[in-house]
C-alpha positions in Angstrom: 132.9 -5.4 9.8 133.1 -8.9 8.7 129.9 -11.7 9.4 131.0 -14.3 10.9 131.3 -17.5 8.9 128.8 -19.9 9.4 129.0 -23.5 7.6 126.1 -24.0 5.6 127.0 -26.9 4.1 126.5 -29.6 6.7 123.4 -28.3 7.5 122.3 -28.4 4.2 123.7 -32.0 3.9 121.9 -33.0 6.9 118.3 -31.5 5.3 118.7 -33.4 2.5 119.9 -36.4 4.3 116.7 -35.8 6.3 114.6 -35.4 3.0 116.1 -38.5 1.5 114.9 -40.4 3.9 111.5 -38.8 4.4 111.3 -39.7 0.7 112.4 -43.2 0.8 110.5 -43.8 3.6 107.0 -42.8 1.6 108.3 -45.0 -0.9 108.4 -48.1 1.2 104.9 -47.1 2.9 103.3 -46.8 -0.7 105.2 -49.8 -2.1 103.7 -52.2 0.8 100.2 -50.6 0.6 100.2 -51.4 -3.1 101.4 -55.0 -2.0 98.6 -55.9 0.8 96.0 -54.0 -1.6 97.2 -56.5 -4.3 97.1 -59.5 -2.2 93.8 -58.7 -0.1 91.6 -57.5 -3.2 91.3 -61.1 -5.0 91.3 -62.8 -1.8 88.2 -60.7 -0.8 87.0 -61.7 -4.4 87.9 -66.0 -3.6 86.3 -66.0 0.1 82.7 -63.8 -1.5 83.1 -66.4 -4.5 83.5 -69.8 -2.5 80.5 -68.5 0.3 78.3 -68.2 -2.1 78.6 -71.7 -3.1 76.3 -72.7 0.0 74.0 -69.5 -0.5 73.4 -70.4 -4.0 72.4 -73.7 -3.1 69.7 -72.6 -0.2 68.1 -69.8 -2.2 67.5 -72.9 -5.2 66.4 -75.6 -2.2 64.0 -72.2 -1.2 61.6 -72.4 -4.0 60.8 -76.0 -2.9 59.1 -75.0 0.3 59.2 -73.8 4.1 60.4 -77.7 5.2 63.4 -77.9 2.8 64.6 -74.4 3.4 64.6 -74.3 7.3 66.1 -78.0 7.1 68.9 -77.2 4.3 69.7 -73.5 6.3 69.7 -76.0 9.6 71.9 -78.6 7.9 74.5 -75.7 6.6 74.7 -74.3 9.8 75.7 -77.3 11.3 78.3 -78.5 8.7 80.2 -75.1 9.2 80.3 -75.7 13.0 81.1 -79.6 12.9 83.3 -79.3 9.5 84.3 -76.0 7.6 85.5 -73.9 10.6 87.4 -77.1 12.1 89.5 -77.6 8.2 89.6 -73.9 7.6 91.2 -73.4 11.0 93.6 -76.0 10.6 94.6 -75.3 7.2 95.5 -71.8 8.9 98.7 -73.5 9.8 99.6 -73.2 6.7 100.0 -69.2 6.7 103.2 -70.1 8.8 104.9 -72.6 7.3 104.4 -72.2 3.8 104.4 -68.3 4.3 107.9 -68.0 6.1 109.5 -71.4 3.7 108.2 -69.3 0.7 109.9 -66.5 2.6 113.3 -68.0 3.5 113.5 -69.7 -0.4 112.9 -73.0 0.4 110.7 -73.7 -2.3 110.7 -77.2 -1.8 109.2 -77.3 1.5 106.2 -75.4 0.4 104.8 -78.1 -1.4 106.1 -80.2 1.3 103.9 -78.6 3.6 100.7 -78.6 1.7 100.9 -82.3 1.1 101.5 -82.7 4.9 98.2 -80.6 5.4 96.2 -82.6 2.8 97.0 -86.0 4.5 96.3 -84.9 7.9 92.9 -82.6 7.2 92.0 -85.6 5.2 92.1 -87.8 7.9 90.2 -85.1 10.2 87.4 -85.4 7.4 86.9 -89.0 8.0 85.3 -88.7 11.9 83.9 -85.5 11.0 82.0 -87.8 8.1 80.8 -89.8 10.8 79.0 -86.7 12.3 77.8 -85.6 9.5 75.7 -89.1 8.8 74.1 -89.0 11.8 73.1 -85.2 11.7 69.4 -86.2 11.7 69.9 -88.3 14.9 72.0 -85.9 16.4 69.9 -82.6 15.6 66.4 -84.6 16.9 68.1 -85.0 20.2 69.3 -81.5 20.3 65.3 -81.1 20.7 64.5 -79.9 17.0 61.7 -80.4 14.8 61.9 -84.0 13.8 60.8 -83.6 10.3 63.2 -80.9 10.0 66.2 -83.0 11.4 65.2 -85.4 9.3 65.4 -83.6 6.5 68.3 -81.9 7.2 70.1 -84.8 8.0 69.5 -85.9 4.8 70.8 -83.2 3.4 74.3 -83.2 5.3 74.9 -87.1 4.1 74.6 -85.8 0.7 77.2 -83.2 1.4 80.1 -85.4 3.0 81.9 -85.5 -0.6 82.2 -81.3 -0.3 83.9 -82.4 3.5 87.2 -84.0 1.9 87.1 -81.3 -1.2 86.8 -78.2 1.2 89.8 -79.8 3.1 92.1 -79.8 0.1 90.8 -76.5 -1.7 91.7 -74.8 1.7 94.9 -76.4 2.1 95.6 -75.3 -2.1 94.0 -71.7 -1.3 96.9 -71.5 1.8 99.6 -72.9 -1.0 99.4 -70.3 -3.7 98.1 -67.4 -1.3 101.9 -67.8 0.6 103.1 -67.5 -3.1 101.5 -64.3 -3.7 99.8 -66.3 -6.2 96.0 -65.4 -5.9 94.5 -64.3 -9.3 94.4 -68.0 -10.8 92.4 -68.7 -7.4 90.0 -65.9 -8.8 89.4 -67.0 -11.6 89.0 -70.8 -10.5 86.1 -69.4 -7.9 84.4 -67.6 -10.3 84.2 -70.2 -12.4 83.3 -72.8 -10.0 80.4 -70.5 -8.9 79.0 -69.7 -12.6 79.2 -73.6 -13.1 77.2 -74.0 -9.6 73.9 -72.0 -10.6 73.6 -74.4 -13.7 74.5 -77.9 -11.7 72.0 -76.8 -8.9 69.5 -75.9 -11.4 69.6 -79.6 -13.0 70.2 -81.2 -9.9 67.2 -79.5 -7.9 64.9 -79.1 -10.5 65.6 -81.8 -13.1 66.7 -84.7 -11.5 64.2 -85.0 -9.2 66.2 -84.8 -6.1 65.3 -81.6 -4.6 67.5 -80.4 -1.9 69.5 -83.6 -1.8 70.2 -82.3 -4.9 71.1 -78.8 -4.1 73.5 -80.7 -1.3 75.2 -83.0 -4.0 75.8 -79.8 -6.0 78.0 -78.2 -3.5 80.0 -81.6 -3.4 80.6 -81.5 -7.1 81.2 -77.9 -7.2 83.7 -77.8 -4.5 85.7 -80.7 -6.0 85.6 -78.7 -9.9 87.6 -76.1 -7.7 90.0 -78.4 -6.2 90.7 -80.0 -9.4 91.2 -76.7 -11.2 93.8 -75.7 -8.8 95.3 -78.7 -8.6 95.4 -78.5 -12.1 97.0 -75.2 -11.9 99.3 -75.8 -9.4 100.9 -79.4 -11.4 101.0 -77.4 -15.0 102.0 -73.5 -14.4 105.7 -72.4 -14.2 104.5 -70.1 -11.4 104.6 -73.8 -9.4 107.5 -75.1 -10.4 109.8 -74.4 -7.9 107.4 -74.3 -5.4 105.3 -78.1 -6.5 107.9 -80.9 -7.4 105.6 -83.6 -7.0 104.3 -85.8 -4.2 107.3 -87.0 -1.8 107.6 -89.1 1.7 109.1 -86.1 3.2 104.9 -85.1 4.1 104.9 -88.0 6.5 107.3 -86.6 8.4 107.3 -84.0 11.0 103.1 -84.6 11.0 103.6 -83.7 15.0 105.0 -80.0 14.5 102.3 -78.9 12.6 99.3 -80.4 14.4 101.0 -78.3 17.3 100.4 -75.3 14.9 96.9 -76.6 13.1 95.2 -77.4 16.7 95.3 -73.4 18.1 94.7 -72.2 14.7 91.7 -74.7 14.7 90.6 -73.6 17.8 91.1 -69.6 17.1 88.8 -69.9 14.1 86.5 -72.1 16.0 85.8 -70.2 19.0 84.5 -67.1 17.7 82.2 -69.2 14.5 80.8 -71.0 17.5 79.8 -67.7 19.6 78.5 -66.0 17.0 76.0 -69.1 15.8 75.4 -69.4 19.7 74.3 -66.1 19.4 71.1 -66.7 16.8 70.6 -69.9 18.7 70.0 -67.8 21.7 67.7 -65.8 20.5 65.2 -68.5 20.0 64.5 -69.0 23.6 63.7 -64.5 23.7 60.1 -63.6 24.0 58.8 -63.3 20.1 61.3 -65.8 19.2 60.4 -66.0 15.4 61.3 -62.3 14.8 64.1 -62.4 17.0 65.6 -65.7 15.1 65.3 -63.6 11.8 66.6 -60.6 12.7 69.8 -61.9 14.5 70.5 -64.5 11.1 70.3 -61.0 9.1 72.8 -59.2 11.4 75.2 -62.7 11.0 74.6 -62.5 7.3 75.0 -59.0 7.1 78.0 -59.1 9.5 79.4 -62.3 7.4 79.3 -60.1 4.3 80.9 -57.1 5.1 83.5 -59.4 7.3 85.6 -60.9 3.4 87.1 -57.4 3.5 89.0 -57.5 6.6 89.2 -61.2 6.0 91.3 -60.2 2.9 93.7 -58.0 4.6 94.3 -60.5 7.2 95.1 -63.2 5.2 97.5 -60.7 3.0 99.3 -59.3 5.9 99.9 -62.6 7.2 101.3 -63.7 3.3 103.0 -60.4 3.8 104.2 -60.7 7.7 105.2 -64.7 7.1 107.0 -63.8 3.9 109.4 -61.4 5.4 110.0 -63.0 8.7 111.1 -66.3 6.6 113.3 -63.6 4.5 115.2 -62.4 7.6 113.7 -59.1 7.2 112.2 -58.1 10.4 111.7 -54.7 9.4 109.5 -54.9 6.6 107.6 -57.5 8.7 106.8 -54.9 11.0 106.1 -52.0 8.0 103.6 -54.5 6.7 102.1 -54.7 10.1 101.5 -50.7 10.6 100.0 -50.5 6.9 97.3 -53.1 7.2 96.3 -51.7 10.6 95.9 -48.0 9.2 93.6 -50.0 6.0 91.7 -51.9 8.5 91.2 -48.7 10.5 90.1 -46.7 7.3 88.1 -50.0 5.6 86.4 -49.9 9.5 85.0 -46.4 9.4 84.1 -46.7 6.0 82.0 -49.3 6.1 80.4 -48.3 9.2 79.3 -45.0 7.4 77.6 -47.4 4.9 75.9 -49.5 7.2 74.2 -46.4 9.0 73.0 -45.0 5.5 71.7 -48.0 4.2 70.5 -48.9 7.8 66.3 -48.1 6.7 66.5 -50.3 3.4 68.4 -53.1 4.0 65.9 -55.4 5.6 64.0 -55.0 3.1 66.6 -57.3 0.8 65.6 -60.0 3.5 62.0 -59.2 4.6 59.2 -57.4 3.0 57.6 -57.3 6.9 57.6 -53.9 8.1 58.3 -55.0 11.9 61.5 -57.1 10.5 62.6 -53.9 8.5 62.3 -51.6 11.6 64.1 -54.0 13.9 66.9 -54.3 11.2 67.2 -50.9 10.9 67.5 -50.7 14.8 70.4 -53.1 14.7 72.5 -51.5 11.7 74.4 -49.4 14.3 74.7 -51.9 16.8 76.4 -53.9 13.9 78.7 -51.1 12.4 80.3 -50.9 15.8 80.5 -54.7 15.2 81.9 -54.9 12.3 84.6 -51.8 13.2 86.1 -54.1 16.1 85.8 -57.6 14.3 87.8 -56.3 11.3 90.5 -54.7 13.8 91.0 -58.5 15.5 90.4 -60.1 12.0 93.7 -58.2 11.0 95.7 -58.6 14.0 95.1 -62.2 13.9 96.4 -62.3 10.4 99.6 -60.7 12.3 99.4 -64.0 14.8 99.0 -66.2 12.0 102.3 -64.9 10.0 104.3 -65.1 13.5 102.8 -69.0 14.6 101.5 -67.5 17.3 97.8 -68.9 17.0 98.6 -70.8 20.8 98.3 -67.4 22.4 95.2 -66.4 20.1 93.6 -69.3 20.8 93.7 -68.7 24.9 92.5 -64.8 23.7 89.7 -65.9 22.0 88.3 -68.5 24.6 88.5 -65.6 27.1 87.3 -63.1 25.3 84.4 -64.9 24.0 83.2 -67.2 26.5 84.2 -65.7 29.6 83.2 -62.6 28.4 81.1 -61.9 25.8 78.2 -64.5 25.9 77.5 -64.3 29.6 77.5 -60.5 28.7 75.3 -61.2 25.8 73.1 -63.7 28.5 73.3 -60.7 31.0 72.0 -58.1 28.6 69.3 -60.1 26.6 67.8 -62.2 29.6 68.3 -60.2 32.9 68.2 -56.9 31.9 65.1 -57.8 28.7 67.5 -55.5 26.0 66.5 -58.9 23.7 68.5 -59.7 20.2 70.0 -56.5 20.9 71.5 -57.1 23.8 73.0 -60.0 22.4 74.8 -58.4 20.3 76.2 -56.1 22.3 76.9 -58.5 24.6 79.1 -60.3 22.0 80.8 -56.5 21.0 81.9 -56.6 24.7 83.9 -59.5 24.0 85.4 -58.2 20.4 86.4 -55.1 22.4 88.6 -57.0 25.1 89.9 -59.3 22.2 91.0 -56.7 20.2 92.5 -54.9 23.1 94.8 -58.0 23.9 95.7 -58.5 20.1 96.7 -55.2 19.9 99.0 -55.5 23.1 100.1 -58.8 22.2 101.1 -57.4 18.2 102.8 -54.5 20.3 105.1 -56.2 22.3 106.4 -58.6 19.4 110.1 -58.2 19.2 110.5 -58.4 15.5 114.0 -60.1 15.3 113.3 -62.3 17.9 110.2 -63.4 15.4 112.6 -63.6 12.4 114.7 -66.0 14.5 112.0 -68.7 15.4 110.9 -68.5 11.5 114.3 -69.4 10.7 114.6 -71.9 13.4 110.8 -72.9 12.5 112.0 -73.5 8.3 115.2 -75.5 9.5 113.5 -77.7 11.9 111.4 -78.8 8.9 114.5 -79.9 6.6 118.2 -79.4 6.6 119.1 -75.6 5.0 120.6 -72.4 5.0 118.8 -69.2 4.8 119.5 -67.1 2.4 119.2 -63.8 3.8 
């Protein structure tokens, strides 16, 4: 009897059709890893690099006594409120429109762009100067130690120079970041740092003006790192397309990106401010000395670990902008699912490390045995921390590449202080958990931001995105995209 004929072919050719695209999809997944893994890994390298800039100079102004440490940590915390966050946050502006011009070829407006930046965060600088001059007055009637807001106002006028440089260097960092251009930035940090050890040294210890001197140093040392970029940027080839010179064209438009710059501002702002709210806080806790320390080790611990997601954020939104400006919705989105599966696996990770180091690390802060202890105690409570923080860090790398920062703005202010520090209040000061409590009450409100990002990065409609890129690029100047 005869089998019956059955046509193998077509299911074969449907297999390997199958296969192919199993294959190709792999490909792409691997391909974008390697991209984001690129990107992020000097990135992580530039934000460790430039932090340590203000860490370098407090551990020199520390070997000059209790008075000039607690004023020059004071004085640094309140320039990064007043100042860095503010001209950080606004230079985050600059992940959308240079990210999606760099993406849509119009080379031209990325330079455009930065210079527009550069005016307007220089003007910014100039009130934010202001501030900064009167830090003593204004930290004295905050009800702090007088001799320490007077030193530590002292301190901040001899740092307004690094206010206009650290404008400028973030507004270059944004330029060449868009570009995919981040190894020069590397190398510019490290060098800036290396060159910062042996100005503090002379400045602190040589010159005769102790921490004022450690204060001046940052100023010089952040404007050695503006002018080696700039540098870069006006001589390498990489530029050339890109950097054509200084034009009028930056004047214009200023409106459309402070409508960008303000949210992004205020995203960046809003969670700085809650978690320095946070070790101010624990001052007024019974014990308030140990209390004080141990929640400025968890920030500086936290702070630390934080440059890793910090990295992929700002790569997946190089990455996200970048594609959206291309057209390619797609790849926008690809880029999207590989830096949440890193920041899920760079999450765990690190958490694991935090709970075996958990017994030691105090003692890198503290040779006190009851500071160690309580450290140890909060490790955990911080890996949990850290494991939600890098999730929203990410997503709002994902905002950042769409110019969405409006509705991340209105997610932080809820999450934060509508949420998590009357939760943090609740837990510390009604139900006596102490620093502890604090913290957790601040992981209540990472929890419910990241929850919202995530629903919000859901729902994007990915062409929709690629057309308000386009739109966005061609409101700037006249073009076509080139798909």
């Amino acid at each position: 009897m005869d089998k019956p004929f059955i046509n193998t072919t077509t299911s074969n050719n449907n297999d390997d059709e199958k296969n192919g695209e199993n294959i190709t999809r792999k490909e792409e997944i691997v391909e974008e890893a390697k991209k984001q893994v690129w990107l992020a890994g000097p990135l992580i390298c530039v934000s460790l690099l430039q932090s340590c800039l203000q860490l370098i100079s407090v551990m020199f102004v520390g070997h000059l006594g209790e008075l000039a440490l607690s004023a020059a940590s004071m004085a640094t915390s309140f320039a990064t409120v007043t100042g860095f966050s503010l001209l950080m946050g606004m230079s985050c502006a600059l992940d959308t429109f240079c990210g999606q011009s760099y993406g849509a070829k119009q080379y031209q407006m990325v330079g455009i762009h930065m210079q527009r930046a550069m005016f307007i965060l220089s003007l910014v600088s100039i009130p934010l100067a202001l501030i900064w001059a009167n830090t003593g007055i204004i930290l004295k009637a905050l009800g702090q130690d007088p001799a320490i807001s007077k030193e530590a106002g002292l301190y901040a006028q001899y740092m307004i120079p690094s206010l206009f440089a650290y404008g400028l260097l973030q507004c270059h960092v944004r330029f060449l970041q868009t570009q995919n251009i981040v190894f020069p930035m590397m190398v510019s940090s490290g060098i800036t740092t290396l060159l910062h050890v042996f100005v503090c040294w002379i400045l602190v210890f040589k010159s005769g003006l102790g921490s004022r001197g450690a204060a001046l140093a940052n100023s010089i040392s952040y404007w050695i790192n503006v002018v080696l970029l700039a540098l870069y940027v006006k001589f390498s080839s990489t530029c050339a397309r890109t950097w054509t010179g200084f034009s009028m064209e930056a004047l214009q438009n200023i409106p459309s990106f402070i409508r960008l710059a303000v949210p992004s501002a205020v995203m960046v702002c809003l969670e700085m401010w809650s978690f320095e709210m946070i070790v101010l806080l624990s001052g007024l806790l019974p014990n308030p000395q140990l209390e004080t320390s141990v929640l400025s080790i968890s920030l500086n611990t936290t702070a630390n670990f934080w440059m890793i997601p910090f990295g992929l954020s700002a790569s997946v939104s190089t990455r996200v902008a970048n594609e959206l400006g291309a057209g390619h919705p797609q790849a926008a989105r690809l880029a999207v699912y590989v830096v949440f599966t890193m920041a899920l696996t760079e999450g765990i990770l690190v958490g694991m490390v935090m709970l075996l180091i958990r017994n030691v690390w105090g003692y890198a802060y503290s040779n006190e045995e009851e500071v160690v202890k309580y450290v140890a105690i909060m490790m955990p409570i911080l890996a949990i921390s850290n494991f939600f923080d890098g999730l929203m860090t990410v997503l709002s790398g994902v905002v950042r590449g769409c110019g969405r920062q409006k509705i991340g703005a209105y997610i932080n202010l809820g999450s934060y202080y509508i949420v998590g520090i009357p939760c943090a209040v609740l837990f510390a000061f009604v139900l006596h958990i102490g620093g502890k409590g604090l913290w957790v009450g601040i992981i209540c409100g990472l929890i419910l931001q990241g929850f919202f990002f995530l629903v919000l990065v859901a729902r994007i409609n990915w062409n929709e995105q690629a057309m308000k890129a386009k739109s966005r690029v061609c409101d700037s100047t006249s073009c076509d995209i080139i798909s």
